[in-house]
ChimeraX commands (.cxc) that place a marker at each C-alpha (Angstrom):
marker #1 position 0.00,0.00,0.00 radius 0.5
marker #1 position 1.76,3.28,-0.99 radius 0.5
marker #1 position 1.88,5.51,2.31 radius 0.5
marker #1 position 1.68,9.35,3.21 radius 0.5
marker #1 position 4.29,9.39,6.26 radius 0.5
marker #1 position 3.31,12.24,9.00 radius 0.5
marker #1 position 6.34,11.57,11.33 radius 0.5
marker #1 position 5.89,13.46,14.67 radius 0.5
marker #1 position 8.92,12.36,16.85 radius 0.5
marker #1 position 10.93,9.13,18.36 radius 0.5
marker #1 position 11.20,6.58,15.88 radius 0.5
marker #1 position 8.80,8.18,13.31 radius 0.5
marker #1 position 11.54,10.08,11.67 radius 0.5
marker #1 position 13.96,7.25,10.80 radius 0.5
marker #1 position 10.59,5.35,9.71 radius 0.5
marker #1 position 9.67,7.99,7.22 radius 0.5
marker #1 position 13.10,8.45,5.54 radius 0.5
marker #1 position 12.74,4.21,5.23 radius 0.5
marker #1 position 9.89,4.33,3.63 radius 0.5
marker #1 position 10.07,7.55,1.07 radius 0.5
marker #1 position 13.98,7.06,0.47 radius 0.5
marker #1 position 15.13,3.40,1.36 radius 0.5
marker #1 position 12.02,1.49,0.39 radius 0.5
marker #1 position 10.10,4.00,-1.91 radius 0.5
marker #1 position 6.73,2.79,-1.20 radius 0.5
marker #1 position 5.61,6.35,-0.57 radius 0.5
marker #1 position 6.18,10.29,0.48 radius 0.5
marker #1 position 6.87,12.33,3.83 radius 0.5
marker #1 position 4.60,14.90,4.22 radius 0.5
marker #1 position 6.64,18.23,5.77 radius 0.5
marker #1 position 5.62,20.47,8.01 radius 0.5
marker #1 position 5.67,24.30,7.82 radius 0.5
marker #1 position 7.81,26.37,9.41 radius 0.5
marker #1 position 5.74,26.56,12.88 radius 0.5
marker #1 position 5.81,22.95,13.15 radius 0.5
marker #1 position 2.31,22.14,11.34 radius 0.5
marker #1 position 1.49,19.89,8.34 radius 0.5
marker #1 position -0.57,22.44,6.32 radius 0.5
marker #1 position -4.12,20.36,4.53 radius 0.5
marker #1 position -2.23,21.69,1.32 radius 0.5
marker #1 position 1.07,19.38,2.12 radius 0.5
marker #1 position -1.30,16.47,3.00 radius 0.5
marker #1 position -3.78,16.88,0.33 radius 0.5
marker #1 position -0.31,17.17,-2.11 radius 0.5
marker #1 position 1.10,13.98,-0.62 radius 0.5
marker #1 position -2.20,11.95,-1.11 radius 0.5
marker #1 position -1.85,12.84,-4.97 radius 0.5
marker #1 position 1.35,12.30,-5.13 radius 0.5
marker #1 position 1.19,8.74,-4.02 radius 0.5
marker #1 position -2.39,8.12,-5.71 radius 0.5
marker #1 position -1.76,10.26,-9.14 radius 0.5
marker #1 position -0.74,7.73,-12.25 radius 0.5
marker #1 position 2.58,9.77,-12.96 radius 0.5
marker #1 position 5.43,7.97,-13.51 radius 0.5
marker #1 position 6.62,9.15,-9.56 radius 0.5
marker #1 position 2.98,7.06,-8.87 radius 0.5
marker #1 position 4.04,4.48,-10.95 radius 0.5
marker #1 position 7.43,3.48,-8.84 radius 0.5
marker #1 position 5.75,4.00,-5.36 radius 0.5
marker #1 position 3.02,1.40,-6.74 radius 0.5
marker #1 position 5.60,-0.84,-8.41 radius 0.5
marker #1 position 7.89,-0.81,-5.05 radius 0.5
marker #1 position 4.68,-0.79,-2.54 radius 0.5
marker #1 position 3.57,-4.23,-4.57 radius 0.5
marker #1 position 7.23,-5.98,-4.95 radius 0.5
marker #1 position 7.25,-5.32,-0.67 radius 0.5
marker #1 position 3.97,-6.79,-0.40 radius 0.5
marker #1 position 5.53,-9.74,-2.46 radius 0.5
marker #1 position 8.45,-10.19,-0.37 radius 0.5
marker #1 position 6.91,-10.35,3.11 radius 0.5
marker #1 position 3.64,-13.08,1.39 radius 0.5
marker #1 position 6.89,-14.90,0.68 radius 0.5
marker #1 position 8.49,-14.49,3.97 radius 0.5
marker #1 position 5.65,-15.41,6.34 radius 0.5
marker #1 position 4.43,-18.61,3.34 radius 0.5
marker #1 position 5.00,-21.78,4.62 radius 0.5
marker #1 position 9.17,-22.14,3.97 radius 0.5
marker #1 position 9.90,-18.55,4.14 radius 0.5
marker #1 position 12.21,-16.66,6.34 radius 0.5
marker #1 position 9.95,-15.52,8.52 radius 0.5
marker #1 position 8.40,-19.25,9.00 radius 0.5
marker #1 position 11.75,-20.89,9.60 radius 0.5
marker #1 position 12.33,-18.40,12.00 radius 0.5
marker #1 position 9.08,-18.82,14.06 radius 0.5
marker #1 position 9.92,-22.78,13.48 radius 0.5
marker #1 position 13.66,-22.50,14.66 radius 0.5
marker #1 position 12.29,-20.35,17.84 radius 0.5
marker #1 position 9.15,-22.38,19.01 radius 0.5
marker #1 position 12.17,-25.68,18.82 radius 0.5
marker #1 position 14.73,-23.98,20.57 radius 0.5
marker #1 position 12.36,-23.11,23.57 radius 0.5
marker #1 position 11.50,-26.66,23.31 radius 0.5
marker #1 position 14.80,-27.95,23.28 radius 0.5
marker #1 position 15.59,-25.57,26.22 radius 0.5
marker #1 position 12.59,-26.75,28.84 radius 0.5
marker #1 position 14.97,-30.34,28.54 radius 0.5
marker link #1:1,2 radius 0.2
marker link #1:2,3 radius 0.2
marker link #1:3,4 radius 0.2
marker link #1:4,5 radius 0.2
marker link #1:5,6 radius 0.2
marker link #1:6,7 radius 0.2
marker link #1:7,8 radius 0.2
marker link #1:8,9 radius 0.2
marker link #1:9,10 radius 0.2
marker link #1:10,11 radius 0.2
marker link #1:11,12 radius 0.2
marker link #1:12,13 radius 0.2
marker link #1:13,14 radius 0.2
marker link #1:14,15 radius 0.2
marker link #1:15,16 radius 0.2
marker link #1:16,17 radius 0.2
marker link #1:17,18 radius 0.2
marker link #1:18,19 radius 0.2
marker link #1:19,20 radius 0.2
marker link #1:20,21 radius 0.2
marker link #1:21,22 radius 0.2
marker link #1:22,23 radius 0.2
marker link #1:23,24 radius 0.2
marker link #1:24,25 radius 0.2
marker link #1:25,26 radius 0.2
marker link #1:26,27 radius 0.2
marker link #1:27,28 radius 0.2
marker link #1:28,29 radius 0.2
marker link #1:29,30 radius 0.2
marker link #1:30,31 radius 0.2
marker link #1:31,32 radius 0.2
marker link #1:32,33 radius 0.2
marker link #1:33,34 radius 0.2
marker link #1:34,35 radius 0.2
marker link #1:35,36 radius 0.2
marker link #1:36,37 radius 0.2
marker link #1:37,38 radius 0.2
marker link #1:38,39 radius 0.2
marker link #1:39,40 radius 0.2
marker link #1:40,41 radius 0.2
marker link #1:41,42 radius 0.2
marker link #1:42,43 radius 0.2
marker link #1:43,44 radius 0.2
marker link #1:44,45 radius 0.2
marker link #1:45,46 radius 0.2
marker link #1:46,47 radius 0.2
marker link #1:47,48 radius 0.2
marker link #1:48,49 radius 0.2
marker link #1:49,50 radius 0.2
marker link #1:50,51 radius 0.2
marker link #1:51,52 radius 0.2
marker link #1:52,53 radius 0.2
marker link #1:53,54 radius 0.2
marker link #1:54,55 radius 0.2
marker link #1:55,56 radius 0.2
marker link #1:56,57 radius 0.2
marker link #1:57,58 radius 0.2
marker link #1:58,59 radius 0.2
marker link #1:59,60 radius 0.2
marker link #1:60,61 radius 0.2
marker link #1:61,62 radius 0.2
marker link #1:62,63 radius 0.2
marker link #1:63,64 radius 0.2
marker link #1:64,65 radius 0.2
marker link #1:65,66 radius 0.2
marker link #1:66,67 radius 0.2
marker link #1:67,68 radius 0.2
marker link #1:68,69 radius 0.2
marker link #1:69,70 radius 0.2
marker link #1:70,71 radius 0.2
marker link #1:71,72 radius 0.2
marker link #1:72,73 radius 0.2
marker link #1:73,74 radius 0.2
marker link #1:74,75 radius 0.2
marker link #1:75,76 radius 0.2
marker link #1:76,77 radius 0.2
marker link #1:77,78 radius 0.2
marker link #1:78,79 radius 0.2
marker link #1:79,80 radius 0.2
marker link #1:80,81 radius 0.2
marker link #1:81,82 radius 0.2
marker link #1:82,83 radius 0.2
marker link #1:83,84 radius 0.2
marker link #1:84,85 radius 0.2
marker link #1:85,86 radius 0.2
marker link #1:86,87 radius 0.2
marker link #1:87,88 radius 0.2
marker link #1:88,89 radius 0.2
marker link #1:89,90 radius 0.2
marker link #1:90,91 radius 0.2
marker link #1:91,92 radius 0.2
marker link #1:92,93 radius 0.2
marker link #1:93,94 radius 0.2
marker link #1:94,95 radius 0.2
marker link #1:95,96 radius 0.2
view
């Protein structure tokens, strides 16, 4: 799903910068000069990430091949199953 980040404070910073610049699944909305984020900058943000322009496009293309990656993670195999697997067995192993 192709995101509007608001970040605020603590980790919502870091978060935003993953998602607009590492992952590119969407945009960081900015806030004016007295700390606000204007309806303007949302309303902007919302087109930007919904408008069929070829920045659309990529967020789109990158929000899907994410989406992709973590069905394949948590599918019965993936990382994210081993992992549970690998945990649930070594608490096993440990009550021994």
């Amino acid at each position: 799903m192709p995101l509007v980040a608001m970040p605020r404070k603590w980790d919502q910073p870091p978060n935003a910068k993953l998602i607009e610049e590492m992952w590119g699944v969407g945009v960081r909305a900015k806030a004016n000069e007295k700390g606000m984020i204007t309806r303007e900058e949302l309303e902007n943000c919302i087109r930007e990430v919904m408008e069929d322009d070829e920045k659309g496009q990529v967020i789109k293309r990158n929000a899907r091949k994410w989406r992709e990656l973590a069905l394949d993670a948590i599918d019965t195999g993936g990382s994210s199953d081993k992992n549970i697997e690998e945990f649930v067995a070594s608490l096993s192993s440990s009550k021994n």
